[in-house]
N, C-alpha and C positions, 0 to 999 in steps of 0.2 A: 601413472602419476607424473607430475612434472619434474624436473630434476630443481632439486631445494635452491641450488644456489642460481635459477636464473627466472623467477617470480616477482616479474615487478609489484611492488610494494608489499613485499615479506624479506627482513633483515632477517635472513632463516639461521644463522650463527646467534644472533642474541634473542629470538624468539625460542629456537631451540633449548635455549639456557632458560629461557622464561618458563615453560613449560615444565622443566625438568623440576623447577623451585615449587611450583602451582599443581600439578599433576603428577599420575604413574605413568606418564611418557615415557616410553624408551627411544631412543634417539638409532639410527636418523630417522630425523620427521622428513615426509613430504607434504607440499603445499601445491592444491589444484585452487587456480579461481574458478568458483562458479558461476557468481555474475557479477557484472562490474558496470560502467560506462558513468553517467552523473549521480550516479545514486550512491549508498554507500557498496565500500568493495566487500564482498565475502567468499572466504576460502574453505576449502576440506581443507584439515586436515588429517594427516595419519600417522602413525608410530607404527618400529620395528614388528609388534605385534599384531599388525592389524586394529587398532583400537583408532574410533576417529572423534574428532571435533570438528566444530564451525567457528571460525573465526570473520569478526566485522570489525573494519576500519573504515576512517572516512576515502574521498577518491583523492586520487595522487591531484599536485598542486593545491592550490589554493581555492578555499572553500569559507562557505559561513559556519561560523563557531555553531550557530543556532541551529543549521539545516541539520548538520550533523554528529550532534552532541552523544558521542559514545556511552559518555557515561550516564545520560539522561535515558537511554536506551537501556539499557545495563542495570538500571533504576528500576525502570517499569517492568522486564523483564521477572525482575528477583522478587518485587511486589505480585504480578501474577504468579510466580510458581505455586505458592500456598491454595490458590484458588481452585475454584473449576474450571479456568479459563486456560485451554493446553496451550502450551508453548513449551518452546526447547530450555532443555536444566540450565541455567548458569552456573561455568566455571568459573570463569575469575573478568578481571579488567584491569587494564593497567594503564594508569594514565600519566606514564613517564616516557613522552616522548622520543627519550634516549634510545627506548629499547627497538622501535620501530618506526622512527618518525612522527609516529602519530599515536594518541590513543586509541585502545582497543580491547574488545570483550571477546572471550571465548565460550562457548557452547557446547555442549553435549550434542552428540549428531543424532538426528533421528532420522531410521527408513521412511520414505514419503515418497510420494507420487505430486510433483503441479503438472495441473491442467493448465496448457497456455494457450490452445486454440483447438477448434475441430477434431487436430487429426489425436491429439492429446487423451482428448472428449471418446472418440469413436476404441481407443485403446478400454476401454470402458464397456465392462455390460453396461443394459438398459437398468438392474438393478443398482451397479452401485453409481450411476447415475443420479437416479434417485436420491440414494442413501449421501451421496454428495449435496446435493442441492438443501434438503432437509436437515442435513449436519451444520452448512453452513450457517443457517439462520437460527441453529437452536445454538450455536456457537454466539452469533452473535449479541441475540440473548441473553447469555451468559456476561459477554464482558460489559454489556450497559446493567449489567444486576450486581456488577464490583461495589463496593461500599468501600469508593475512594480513599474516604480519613480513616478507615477501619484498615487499609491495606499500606497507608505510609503515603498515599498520591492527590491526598485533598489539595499540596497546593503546587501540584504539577502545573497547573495555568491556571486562566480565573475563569470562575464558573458560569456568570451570568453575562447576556450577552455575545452570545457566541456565533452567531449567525451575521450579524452586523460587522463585527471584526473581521469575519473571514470575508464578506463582501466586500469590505473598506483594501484588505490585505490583497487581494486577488484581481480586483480591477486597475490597484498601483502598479503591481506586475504587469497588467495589459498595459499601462498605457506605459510604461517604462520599455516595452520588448513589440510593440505594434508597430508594423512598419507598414500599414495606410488605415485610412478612415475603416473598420467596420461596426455602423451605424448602430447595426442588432445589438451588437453587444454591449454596449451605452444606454441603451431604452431596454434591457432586460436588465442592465443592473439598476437601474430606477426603478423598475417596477417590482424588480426583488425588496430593496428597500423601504419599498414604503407599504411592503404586505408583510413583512416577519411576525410570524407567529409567536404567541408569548411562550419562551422557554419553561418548559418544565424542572424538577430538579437536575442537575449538572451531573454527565453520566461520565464517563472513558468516552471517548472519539478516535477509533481509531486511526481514520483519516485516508484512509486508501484500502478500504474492506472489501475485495473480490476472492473469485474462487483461484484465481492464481497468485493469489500471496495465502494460500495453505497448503498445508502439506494434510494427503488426504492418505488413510491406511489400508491395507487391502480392502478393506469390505467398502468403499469408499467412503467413511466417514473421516473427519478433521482431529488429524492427532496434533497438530499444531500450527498456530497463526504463525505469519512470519510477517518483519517490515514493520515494525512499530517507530517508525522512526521523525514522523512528525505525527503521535498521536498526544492527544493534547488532554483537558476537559470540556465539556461543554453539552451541545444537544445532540442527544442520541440518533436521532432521527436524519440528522445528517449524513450518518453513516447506511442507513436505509435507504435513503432517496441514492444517494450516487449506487450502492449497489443494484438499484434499479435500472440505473442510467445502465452499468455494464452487462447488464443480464437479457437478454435475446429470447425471446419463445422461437420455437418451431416456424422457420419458413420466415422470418421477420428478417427484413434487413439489418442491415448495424451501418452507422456512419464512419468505417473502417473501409469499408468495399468487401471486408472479409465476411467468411460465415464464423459466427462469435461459439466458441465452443457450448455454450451451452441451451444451442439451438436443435445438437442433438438430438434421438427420441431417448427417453426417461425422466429430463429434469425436469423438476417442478416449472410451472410455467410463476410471472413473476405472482399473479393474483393468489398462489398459493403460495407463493413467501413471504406476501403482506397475511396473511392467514394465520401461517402456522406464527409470524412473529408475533402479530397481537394476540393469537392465543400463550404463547408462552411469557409475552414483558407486563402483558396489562396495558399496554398503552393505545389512546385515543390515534388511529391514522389517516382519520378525516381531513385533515389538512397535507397527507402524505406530497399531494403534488406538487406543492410550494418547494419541498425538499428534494425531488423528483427535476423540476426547474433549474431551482441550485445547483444542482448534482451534473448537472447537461453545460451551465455557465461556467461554473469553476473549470469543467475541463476544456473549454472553447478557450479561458482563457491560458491554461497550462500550456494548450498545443497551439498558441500562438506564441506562447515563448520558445518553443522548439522548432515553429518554423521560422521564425528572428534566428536563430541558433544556427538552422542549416543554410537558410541562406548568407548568411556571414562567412559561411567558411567555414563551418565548425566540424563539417566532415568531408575536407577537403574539396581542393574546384574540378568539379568532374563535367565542365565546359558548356554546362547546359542549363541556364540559368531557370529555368521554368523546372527544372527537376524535381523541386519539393515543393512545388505549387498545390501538389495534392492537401499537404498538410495546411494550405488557408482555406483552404475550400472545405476544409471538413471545421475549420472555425466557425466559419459560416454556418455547417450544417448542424453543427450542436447548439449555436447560438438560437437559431432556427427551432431546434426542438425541446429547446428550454422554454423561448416564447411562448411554443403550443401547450407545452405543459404548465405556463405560468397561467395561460387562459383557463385551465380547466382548474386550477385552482381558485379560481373568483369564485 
């Protein structure tokens, strides 16, 4: 573990004390970050006993209230615990700045395994493979079957509408962070808006539902979602199409250059994850590719804000200005495969 008092963005003397008030910590704690960079920060923690938590804060400087609203997280969280939707215990949250700069929520820690690529994948029988892939969709299942106003979340965002917004949201980000003309992605976001399918009733969105934001348990099934931190309300099927977008069969390329972990042999290929989901939600996914489309464009236009990002300097000048060239070219490619999917949506 790290030594407590040299973890940036852990005030480990008044967290220490915060703990002590909220919990059976015994002091001293230590604090490991486990992932950080733009996203929110979270750490292990641990006490003299071996006993741990997860602790989340937003990333050091200056950030949107909205992107990363601790206690809107912290919200959703305590609302699923009652559910069937796994996720980690809420311990507390505390949104007095003093204590650590920022607000922040603590967690129960749970053993888990993420899968983040291939060699992740291949640490994996072919069974719990399987027993992965088919977890995550009966998982997801589960959180579009929350009964929003029945769990305290009916007016987490608004219900109706939700596809439009996020095309309106997500092509200001492009053209706010684009640094030249790419054409596709202007004529797919025109042709996404004027084919929105009519929303059915307004489910949870998780908003970023892959096999690497869960934590999966020995036998490889999902003992807990992780990353709720721009899920919103809206159309469920949102969260189906981009899971599409991320999920690979056997032998398929991926617009990464990488082999996508769940190209694997065991996991469901994606035609049996559109399967087993409308066998378990009930829903019509006849019109899947439209969401499938979506799911290809919204990230064409995320990872154009990330190559704005790096070629600014965002991760230092390493003298070679074509260096993150990769990442427009792969704007292109998902723009590219949004289009094909927007066609087989007609």
């Amino acid at each position: 573990m790290s030594d407590t008092t040299t973890v940036e963005g852990i005030d480990a003397e008044r967290v220490t004390a915060w703990f002590e008030r909220h919990t059976d910590a015994v002091p001293p704690l230590s604090f490991e970050l486990i992932t950080g960079g733009h996203s929110n920060l979270t750490f292990r923690v641990a006490d003299a006993g071996g006993v741990r938590w997860v602790l989340r804060r937003p990333p050091l400087g200056q950030v949107l209230a909205t992107a990363h609203d601790m206690g809107r997280e912290h919200r959703i969280l305590s609302a699923l615990g009652p559910t069937e939707v796994p996720v980690p215990p809420v311990v507390g949250f505390c949104d007095d700045p003093a204590v650590n700069g920022a607000p922040f929520y603590v967690m129960g820690y749970i053993d888990g395994t993420v899968v983040r690529d291939l060699a992740g994948a291949e640490r994996l029988s072919p069974e719990q493979r399987r027993a992965a892939g088919l977890s995550l969709i009966d998982t997801l299942a589960l959180i579009h079957a929350v009964d929003v106003d029945a769990v305290g979340l009916g007016d987490l965002g608004r219900k109706e509408g939700y596809i439009e917004r996020q095309l309106k949201r997500w092509y200001g980000q492009f053209q706010q962070s684009k640094l030249r003309e790419v054409p596709v992605v202007d004529e797919v976001y025109e042709h996404l808006l004027s084919a929105i399918p009519e929303q059915g009733p307004a489910t949870i969105v998780h908003g970023d539902y892959r096999l690497d934001n869960c934590l999966l348990g020995p036998d490889g099934t999902v003992v807990a979602v992780l990353d709720w931190e721009i899920c919103t309300l809206g159309d469920p099927l949102a969260d189906l199409g981009l899971l599409q977008v991320y999920w690979a069969d056997p032998g398929e390329p991926t617009h990464s250059g990488l082999p996508a972990a769940t190209s694997a042999e065991g996991f469901p290929t994606r035609a049996e994850l559109l399967e087993r989901y409308a066998q378990r939600s009930g829903r019509d996914l006849s019109q899947i590719d439209f969401y499938v489309a979506f799911g290809y464009w919204k990230l064409a236009c995320i990872i154009e804000g990330v190559y704005a990002r790096y070629k600014g300097g965002a991760m230092g000048d390493r003298g070679d200005s074509g260096a993150f060239d990769v990442f427009g070219e792969q704007v292109v490619a998902l723009a590219e495969a949004a289009r094909q999917a927007a066609g087989r949506a007609e």
